[in-house]
N, C-alpha and C positions, 0 to 999 in steps of 0.2 A: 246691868241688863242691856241686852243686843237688839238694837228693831230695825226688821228689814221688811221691804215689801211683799216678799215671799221667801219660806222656807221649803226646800226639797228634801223629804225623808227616801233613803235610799236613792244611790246612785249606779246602779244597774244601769243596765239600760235605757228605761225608761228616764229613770228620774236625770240620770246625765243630760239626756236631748232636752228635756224639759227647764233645766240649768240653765242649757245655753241660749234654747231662745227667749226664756226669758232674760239673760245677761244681756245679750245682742241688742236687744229692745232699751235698753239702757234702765232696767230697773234694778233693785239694788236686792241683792239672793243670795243665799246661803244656802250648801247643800251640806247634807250630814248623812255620814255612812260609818257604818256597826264595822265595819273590815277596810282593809287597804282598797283603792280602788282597783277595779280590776280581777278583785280576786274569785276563788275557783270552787266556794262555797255556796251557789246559789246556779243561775240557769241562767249566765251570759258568759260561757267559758267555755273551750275547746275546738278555736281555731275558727271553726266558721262554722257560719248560718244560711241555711238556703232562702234566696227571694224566688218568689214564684208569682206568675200574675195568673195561671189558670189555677185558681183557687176551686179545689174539690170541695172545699168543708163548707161554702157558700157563697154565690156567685158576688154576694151584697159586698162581699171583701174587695173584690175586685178595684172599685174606684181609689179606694183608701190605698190599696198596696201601690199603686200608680201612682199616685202622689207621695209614697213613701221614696218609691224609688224616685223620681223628679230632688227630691230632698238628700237623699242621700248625694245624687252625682252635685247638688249647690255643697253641701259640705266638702264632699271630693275639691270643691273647683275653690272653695275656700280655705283650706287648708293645703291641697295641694298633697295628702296621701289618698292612696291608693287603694281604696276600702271594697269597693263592688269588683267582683270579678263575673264579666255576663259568659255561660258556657249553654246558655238553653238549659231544659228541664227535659228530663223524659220519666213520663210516668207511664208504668207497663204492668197489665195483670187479664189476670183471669177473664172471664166473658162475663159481664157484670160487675166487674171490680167498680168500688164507690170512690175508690180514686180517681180510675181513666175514665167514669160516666160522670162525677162530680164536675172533672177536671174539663172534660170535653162539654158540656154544659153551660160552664161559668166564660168557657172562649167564644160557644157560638152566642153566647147573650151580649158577650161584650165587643165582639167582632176582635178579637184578640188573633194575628198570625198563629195556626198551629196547622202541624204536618198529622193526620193519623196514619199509622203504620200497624202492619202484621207484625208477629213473630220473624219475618223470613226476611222484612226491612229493615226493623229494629237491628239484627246481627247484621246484615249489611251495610248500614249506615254507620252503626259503631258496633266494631268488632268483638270488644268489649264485654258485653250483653249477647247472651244464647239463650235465650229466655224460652219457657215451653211450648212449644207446637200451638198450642190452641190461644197463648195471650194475643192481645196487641197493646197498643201503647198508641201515648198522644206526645208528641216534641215540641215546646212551645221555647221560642229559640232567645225572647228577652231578657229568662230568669237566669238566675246562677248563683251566688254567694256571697257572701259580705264575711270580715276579719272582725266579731266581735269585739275582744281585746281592743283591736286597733281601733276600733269606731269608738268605744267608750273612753277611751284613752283620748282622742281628738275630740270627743263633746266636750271632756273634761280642760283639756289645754282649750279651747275654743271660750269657752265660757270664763274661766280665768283669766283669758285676752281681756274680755270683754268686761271684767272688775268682779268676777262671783265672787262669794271668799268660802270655805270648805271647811269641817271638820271632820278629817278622818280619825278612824280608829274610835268612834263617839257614840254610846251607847244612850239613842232617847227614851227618857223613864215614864214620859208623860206628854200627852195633849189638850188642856185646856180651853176652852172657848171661851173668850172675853166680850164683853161689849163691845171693844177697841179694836180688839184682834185674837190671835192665837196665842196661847203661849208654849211652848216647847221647851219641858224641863228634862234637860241632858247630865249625864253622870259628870259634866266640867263645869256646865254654867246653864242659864236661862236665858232661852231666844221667846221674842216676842214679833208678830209677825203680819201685816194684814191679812194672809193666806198662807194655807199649807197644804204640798202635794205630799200624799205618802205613796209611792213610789217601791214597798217594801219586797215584792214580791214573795214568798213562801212567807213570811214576817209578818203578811197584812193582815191577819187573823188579830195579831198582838193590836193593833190599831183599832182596828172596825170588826169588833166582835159580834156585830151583828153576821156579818160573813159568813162566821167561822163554822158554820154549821153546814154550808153549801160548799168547803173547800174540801178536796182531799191532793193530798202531798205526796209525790211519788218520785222512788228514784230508777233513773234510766241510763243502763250500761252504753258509751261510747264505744267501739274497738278502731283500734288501726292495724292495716294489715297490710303488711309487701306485695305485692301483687306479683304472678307466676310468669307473667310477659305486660312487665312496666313500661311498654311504649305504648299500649291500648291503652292506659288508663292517664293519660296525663289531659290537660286542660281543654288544650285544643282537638282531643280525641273521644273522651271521655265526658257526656254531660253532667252536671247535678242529679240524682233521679229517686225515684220513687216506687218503690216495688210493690203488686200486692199479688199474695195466694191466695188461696180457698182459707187458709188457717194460721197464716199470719205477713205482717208488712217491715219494711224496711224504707229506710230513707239512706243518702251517702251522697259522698265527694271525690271527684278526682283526688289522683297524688299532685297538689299542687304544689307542695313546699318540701318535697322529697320524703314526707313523712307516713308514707303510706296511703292505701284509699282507705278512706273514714267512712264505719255506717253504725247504721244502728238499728234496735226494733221501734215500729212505729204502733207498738202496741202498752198498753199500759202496763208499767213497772210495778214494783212491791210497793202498798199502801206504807208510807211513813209516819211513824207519829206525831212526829213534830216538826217545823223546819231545824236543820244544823243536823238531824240525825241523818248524816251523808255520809256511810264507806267510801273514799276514792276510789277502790280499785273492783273491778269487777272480781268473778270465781270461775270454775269452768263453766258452771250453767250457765251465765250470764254468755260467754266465747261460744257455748256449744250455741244457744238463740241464737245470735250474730252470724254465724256462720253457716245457720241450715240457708236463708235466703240466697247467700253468695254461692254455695252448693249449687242451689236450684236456678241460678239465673245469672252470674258472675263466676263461673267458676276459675277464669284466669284472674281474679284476683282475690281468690281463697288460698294465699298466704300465707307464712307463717305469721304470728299475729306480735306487734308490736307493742302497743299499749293499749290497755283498757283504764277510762275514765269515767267518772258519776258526775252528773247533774240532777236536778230536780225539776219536775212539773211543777206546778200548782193547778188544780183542774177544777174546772167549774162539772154540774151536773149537766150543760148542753156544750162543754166547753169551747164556749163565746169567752171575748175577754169580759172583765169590770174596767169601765172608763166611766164617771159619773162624780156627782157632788153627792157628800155624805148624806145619809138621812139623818145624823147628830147634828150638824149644822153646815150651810151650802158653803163657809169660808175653808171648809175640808176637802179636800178633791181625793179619791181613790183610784188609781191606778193599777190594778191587778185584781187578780192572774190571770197569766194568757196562755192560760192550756196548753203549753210545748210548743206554741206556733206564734209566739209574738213578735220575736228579735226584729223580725224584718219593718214592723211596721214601728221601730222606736222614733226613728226621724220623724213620720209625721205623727204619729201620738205625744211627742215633746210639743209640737207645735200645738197641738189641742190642746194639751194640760195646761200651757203656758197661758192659753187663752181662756178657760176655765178658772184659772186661779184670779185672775186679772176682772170676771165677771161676766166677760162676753161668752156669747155663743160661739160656738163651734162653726168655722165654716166644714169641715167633714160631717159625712152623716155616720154618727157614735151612736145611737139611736139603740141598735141590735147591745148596745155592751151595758143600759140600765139594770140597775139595783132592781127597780122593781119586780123586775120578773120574777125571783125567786121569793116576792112575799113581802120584800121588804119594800116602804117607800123610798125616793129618794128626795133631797130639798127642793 
């Protein structure tokens, strides 16, 4: 038997960042992951993830995402790749949109730089975007994208630096609670452990079945598509952005890596029934959704379409994340799900986890991501 001061289930995103600062800290960790890392089975895959600091979904994100970002550019400076690319945000809709009123809300509360803009500034300022007569839109010029792959890939070598040690490919059967500690019984061996983050994402249900009542698992068509005049759509042209109608939304990416602009819907996919039940590849419906947005508001970079890919939500009923200590026992920490909107804040939610498993408080306020709201207590 193996005893470390903490053990990380699932190495997603979360639980990578959470690896490393606890490795960094110089305490002694082990991460365990059901897949290779990296891979393309869950909701940390497909080139990139938007960071946005005018947070529509609730202004309270705001401080947290700031420090994510501060976090991200310290691993940047510590690793020395190149993870964040900042291109601004534009979010643009309709008169009422609860994107551009969320969005413009969460800036003037936080005094966040943002430009608002018409329809007739939007297509002036980026060409790009011909968006309807009657939208406007807000440009908030700090956000842009991060290289998921790449960032989980650097928590992963980061924390290895720093002595973690890893089982990939390692399916855990069990979680235990000891007087002592945790015990963690895997399809190779048995870890035992002062604390344990589960980190599983769409997985968490199998963990903390108390959850699983309030989870629903959804999958969500990516496309990439050529754009019809590729010099509007490149990085320095082209923002992050955000789209919304009367009757449905989108999110997307420059062509940053020659691969096309990337977008997607920002509305809820077909209910899944279990996590791993993931199609890769979308169908026409999936291309015809993706495409009515670009129609209506991008039309030079509706494309011929290059690839479609699937990932997974996991969705709370107010979808807020779960960050909190088990109500099974406080030496459990849960980390998920984060309702299609977490990626960005893995840097500093590793840092919380890490500090949660270790006993202390949180210096972020997580406060919004308790267990208890949906009924259940937490430790």
């Amino acid at each position: 038997m193996t005893t470390f001061d903490v053990a990380v289930i699932g190495l997603g995103a979360m639980g990578s960042a959470a690896l490393f600062n606890l490795a960094r800290q110089g305490h002694r960790v082990v991460g365990i992951e059901q897949f290779e890392p990296g891979h393309d089975k869950g909701s940390s895959h497909g080139e990139s993830r938007i960071i946005r600091l005018s947070y529509f979904e609730h202004p309270s994100y705001v401080p947290l995402v700031r420090r994510a970002l501060e976090k991200w550019r310290e691993l940047e400076d510590l690793s020395g790749e190149t993870i964040l690319t900042v291109t601004g945000v534009l979010e643009a809709g309709y008169p009422g949109s609860p994107i551009v009123s969320g969005s413009l809300d969460a800036s003037r509360q936080h005094g966040l730089t943002h430009d608002v803009l018409s329809a007739a500034d939007i297509t002036r300022r980026f060409p790009g975007f011909k968006v309807p007569p009657h939208w406007t839109g807000l440009f908030q010029p700090e956000g842009g994208f991060l290289r998921p792959e790449l960032a989980i890939r650097t928590f992963m070598q980061q924390a290895k630096r720093h002595g973690a040690e890893t089982r990939m490919n390692t399916r855990v059967l069990g979680i235990e609670p000891l007087s002592a500690g945790i015990r963690v019984r895997t399809d190779t061996e048995v870890i035992e452990a002062g604390s344990v983050i589960v980190a599983t994402g769409a997985w968490i249900g199998d963990f903390a079945p108390e959850l699983k009542p309030h989870l629903k698992i959804t999958r969500q068509v990516l496309g990439w598509f050529s754009p019809l005049e590729p010099s509007l759509f490149t990085p320095d042209r082209c923002p992050v952005f955000l789209l919304e109608s009367e009757d449905d939304a989108c999110y997307g990416f420059p062509d940053f890596a020659g691969t096309g602009v990337k977008t997607a819907s920002h509305r809820e996919g077909v209910v899944l029934p279990a996590a791993g039940d993931l199609a890769q590849d979308g169908g026409p419906a999936d291309e015809a959704q993706i495409r009515r947005m670009l129609e209506l508001a991008m039309p030079d970079a509706n494309g011929p379409l290059r690839q479609m890919r699937a990932c997974m939500y996991t969705r709370t009923p107010d979808e807020d994340f779960v960050i909190d200590l088990s109500p099974v026992d406080p030496r459990i920490v849960l980390a998920s799900p984060c309702s299609g909107h977490g990626f960005k804040f893995a840097s500093v939610v590793g840092e919380v986890l890490a500090d949660l498993a270790l006993g202390k408080a949180s210096a972020s306020d997580i406060s919004r991501f308790q267990i208890r709201r949906f009924g259940a207590q937490s430790a």
